[in-house]
N, C-alpha and C positions, 0 to 999 in steps of 0.2 A: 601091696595088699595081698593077702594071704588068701590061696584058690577057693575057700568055705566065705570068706570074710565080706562082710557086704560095708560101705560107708555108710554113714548112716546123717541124713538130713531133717532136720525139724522144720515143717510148714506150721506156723501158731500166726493166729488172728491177732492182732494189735488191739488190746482192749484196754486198758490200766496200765499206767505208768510202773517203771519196771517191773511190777508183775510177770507183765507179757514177754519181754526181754527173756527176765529169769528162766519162766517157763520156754523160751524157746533155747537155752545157752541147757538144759539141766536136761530138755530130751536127746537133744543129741551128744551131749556130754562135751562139750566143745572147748571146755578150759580144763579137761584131763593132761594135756601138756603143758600146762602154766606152773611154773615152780613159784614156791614163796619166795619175796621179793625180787621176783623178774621185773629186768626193765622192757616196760610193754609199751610198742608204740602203735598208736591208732589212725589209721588210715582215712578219713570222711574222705566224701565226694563234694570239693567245692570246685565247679570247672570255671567256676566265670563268677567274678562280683562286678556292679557299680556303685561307687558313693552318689552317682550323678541324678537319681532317679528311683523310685520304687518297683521292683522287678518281682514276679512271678518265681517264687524259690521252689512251688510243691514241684516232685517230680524231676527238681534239676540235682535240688543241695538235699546233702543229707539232714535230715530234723537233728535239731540240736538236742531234742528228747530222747532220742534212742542214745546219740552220744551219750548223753547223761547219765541213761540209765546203765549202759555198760561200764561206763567209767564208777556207777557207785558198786557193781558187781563185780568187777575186778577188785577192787578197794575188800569188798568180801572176801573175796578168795586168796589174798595175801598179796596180792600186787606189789613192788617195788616203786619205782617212779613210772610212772606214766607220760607219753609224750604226745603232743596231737600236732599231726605234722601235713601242708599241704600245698601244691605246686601250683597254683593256679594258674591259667591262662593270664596274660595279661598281655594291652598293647604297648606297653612301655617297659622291656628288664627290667629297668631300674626302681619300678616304680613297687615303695616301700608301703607307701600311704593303704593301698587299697587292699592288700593281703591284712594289714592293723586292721582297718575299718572291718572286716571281715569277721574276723579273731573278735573283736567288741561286740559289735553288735548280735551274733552267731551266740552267743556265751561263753563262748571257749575262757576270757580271760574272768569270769565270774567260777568256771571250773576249775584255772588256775588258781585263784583265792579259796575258795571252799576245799577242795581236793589235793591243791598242790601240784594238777594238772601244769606241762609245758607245755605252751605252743611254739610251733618252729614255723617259720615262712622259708620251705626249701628253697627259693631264688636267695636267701640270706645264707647256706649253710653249703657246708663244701659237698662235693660228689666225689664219689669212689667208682673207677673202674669195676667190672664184675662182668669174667668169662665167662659165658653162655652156652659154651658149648659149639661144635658146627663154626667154628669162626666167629660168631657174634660177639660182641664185647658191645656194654653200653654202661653209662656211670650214673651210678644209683646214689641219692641221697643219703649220708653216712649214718645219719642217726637210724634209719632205719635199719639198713646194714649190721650196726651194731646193737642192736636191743634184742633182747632174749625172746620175744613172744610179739608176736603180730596182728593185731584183730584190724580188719577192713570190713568199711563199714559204705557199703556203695548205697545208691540209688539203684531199685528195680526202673532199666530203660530199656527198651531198642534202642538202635545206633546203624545210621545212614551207611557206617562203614562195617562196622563190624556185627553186624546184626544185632548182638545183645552188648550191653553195657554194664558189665557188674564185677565180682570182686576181679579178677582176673588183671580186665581193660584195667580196673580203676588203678591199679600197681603203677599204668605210665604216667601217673600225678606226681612220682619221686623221683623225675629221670631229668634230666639235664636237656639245655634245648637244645644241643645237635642229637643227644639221644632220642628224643621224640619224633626228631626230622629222619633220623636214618633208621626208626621203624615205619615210616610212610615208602618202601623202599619199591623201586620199579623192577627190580628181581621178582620173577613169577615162583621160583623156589622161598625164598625168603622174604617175602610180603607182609604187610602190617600182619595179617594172622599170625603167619609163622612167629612172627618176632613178638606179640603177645602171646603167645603161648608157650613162649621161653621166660617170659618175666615170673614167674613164682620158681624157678630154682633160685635165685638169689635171698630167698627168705629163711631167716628163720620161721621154727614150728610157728603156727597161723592157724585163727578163726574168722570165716567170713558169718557176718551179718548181714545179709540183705534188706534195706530199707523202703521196705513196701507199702509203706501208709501212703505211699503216692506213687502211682509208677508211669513211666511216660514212654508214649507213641510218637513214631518216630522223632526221638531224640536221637543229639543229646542236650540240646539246646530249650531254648523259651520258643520254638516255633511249633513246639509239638502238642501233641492234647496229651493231656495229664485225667489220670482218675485215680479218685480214695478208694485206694483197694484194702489198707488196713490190713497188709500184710509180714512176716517178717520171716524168713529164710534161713536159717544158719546150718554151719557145719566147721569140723575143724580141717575138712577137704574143701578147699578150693574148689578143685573143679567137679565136684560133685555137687556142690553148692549152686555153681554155675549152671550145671547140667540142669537141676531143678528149677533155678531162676527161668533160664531160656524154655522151660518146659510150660512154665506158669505163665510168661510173657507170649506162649503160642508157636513157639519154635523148637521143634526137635532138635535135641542137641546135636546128632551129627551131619542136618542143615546150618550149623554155626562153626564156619568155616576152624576160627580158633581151638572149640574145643573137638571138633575132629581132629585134628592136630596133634591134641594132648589126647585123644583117647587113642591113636594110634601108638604115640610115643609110651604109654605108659603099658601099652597092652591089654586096655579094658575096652568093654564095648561104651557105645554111646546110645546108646537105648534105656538107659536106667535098670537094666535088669542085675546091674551088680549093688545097685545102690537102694539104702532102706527108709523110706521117705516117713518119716514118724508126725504124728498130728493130724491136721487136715487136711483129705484128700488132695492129691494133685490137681484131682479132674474134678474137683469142686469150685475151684478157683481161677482155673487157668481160663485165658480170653486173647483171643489173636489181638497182637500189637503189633501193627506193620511197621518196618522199620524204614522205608524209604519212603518221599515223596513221589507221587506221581508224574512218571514225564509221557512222552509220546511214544507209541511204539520202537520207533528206530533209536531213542535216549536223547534227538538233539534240542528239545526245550521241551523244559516244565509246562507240564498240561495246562496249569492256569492263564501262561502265556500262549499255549495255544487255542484256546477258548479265546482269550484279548482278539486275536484272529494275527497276531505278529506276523509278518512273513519278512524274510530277507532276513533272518537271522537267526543261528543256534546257539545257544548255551550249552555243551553236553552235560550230560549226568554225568555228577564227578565221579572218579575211584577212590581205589584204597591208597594209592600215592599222593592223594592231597592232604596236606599237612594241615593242624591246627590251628594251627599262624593264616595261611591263606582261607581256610574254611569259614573263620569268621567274617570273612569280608561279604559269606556268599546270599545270606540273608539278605544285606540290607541292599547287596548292589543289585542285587533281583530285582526288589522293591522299585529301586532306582530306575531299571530298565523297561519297568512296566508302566512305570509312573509317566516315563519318556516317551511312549508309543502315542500316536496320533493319527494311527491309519493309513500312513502312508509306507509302503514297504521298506525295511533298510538295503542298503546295495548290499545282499549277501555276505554279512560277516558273520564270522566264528570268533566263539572266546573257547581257549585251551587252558587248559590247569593240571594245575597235577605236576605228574614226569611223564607219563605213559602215554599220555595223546599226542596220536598223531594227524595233520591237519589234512581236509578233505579237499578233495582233487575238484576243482569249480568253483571254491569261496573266491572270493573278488578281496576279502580284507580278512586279514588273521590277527586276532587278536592275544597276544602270547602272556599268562598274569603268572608272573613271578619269576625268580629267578632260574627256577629248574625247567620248567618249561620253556623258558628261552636259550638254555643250555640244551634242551635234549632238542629243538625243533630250529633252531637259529639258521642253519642253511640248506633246511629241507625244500625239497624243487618243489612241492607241488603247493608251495607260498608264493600266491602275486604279488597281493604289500601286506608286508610284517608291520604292526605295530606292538611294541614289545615294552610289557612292565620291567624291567630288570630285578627290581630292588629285593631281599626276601629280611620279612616280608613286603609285600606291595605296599607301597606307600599311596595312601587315599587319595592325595591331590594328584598323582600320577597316572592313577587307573582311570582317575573324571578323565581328566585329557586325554588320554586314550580312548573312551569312549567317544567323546564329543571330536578329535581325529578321525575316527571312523563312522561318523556321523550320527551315531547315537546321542540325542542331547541329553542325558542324564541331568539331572537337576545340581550344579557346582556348590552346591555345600552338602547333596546326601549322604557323603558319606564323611562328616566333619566332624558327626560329634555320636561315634560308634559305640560311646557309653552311652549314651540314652535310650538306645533302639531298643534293649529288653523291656526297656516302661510301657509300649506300645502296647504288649500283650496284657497288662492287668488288669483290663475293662473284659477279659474275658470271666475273671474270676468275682469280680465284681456283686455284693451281694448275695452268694452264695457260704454257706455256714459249711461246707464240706471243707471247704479249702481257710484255714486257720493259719493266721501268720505266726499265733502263738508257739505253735512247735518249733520255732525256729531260733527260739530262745531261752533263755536258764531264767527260771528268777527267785 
């Protein structure tokens, strides 16, 4: 960026179907690097589906309307093929079913028919090495890689790890799964930050859209509150995009680890004072979104458990070395452990996760989930008895027995059927007209 030159970001209220889009892609100018017939590929935020259950989407997945309405905007502006490509979390690799189920019912393959839209389920398609710089190498999903023009299209969230969750994070949706595990990294130089903040050199030119008709508190998950903020963000800078997101979300961008990061590396400030915020006020809209759960002063269990009155037992608050593969286990096995409590103390045990924890000098029983933590902690002294998940990720009926080893009687099917768990939250949305499932499909 040039020392006069400001970036320039569009804040526009969500009101009318592309309209709103338009006007926000036409203030900041954001498809000035689009050439006629680029191959563009489109980024949504779909972090997690179930076939198994009706789930809370506001706030997690990106609205299949905004997609739409971008993909008929590009089509305007001479667009080539178009590709909508997405990695989703899932408990099973192999499992082809539910990334389809996803692509249907989402519209994407109603966008494919009308548009000529492609969808791609990256767990089906190859990955490409791509040097980062600093040593890092991680393998990016090829089609991406290869397409001339990038629009991401995230969820406005907070994020338990990385404070904010927007176009930036949402880049590790194209990354291969040791690539995703070796940005959870226990190197305090090279940390989940660090290594999201190297994921947009691998891009071609790029427009983020921020998907703010719903934005979620402490996400990035179905555990968080969600509000219709009817908002939409763009820019053809990333991280200025970002900057503005975490601003509107209530976080100063250079309190978010990642983009400090990239505003050190690039040599801009993280204040917004280089960047030109066009439409509606920042400070019209912006509303603290906390991004972590509550625990207890010292971190070692969730406040709610300490209200329960639990004693004889910590959970720590996790870090930024916990992987996504073990993170989802952490909801429901909470649930599981509270569910288990009956007033009677447990004999002092500890659960460890992550890579980074190290176990406390007085626990009676250590409980080690997952394979890296039993790698980084396996014959630390100040362990009385180890009981150790090995497997990565933790295998559900392995972690029950280990709790109930340690005496924790956790209920032996809670954690049996981990697709269903998101259905629990829709009785919050229940009846209320703000929250529309209609957005979340083409018709």
């Amino acid at each position: 960026m040039k020392a006069q030159e400001k970036s320039v970001v569009s804040v526009v209220r969500y009101e009318k179907p592309l309209e709103s889009v338009r006007r926000a892609v036409e203030l900041c100018g954001g498809l000035r690097g689009l050439k006629g017939g680029a191959h563009v590929f489109i980024k949504p935020n779909v972090v997690f589906w179930t076939r198994s259950v009706p789930f809370p989407k506001w706030g997690v997945i990106t609205t299949s309307r905004v997609i739409e309405d971008m993909v008929v905007i590009l089509k305007e502006e001479g667009a080539g093929k178009i590709t909508i490509g997405e990695g989703m979390v899932l408990f099973d690799p192999r499992d082809r079913e539910t990334p389809a189920d996803a692509f249907e019912r989402l519209g994407y393959s109603t966008l494919g028919k009308r548009y000529g839209v492609r969808c791609v389920n990256v767990w089906e398609r190859p990955f490409r090495k791509v040097d980062l710089g600093d040593g890092v190498q991680l393998k990016f999903n090829v089609d991406i890689l290869d397409s001339d023009f990038v629009v991401d299209i995230p969820v406005m969230k907070t994020h338990s790890q990385t404070v904010v969750s927007l176009s930036i994070k949402n880049l590790k949706g194209v990354l291969d799964r040791n690539s995703r595990r070796d940005c959870h990294s226990a190197d305090p130089e090279k940390d989940l930050h660090y290594m999201v903040s190297r994921l947009p050199r691998a891009l071609p030119p790029s427009f983020a859209l921020l998907d703010g008709i719903y934005t979620c508190e402490r996400g990035p998950g179905f555990d968080g509150k969600v509000w219709r903020k009817d908002l939409l963000v763009a820019s053809a800078d990333m991280f200025s995009a970002d900057m503005v997101g975490a601003k509107i979300l209530g976080h100063d961008p250079g309190d978010v680890p990642y983009l400090a990061h990239l505003a050190r590396e690039k040599g801009r400030p993280a204040d917004l004072s280089d960047v030109e915020a066009r439409g509606v006020p920042i400070k019209d809209v912006a509303s603290l979104h906390r991004h972590t759960f509550p625990y207890t002063e010292d971190g070692s269990l969730p406040l709610p458990m300490k209200r329960l009155g639990i004693k004889g037992f910590s959970y720590r608050k996790f870090d930024s070395s916990m992987c996504t593969y073990c993170s989802l286990l952490a909801g429901p096995l909470l649930t599981a452990i509270a569910r288990a409590w009956k007033g009677e103390p447990w004999d002092e045990v500890e659960v460890l996760n992550g890579k980074m924890m190290k176990p406390t000098p007085g626990k009676k029983i250590t409980i080690l989930l997952g394979k890296c933590m039993y790698q980084a902690n396996k014959d630390h002294p100040d362990i009385q008895r180890m009981i150790a998940v090995k497997k990565c990720p933790p295998a559900p009926k392995d972690v029950v027995r280990a709790f109930h080893e340690a005496g924790v009687p956790i209920a032996p099917d809670s954690l049996d059927r981990l697709d269903l768990w998101p259905g629990q939250f829709m009785k919050r949305y229940e009846g209320n007209p703000e929250f529309d499932e209609s957005l979340f499909t083409v018709s």
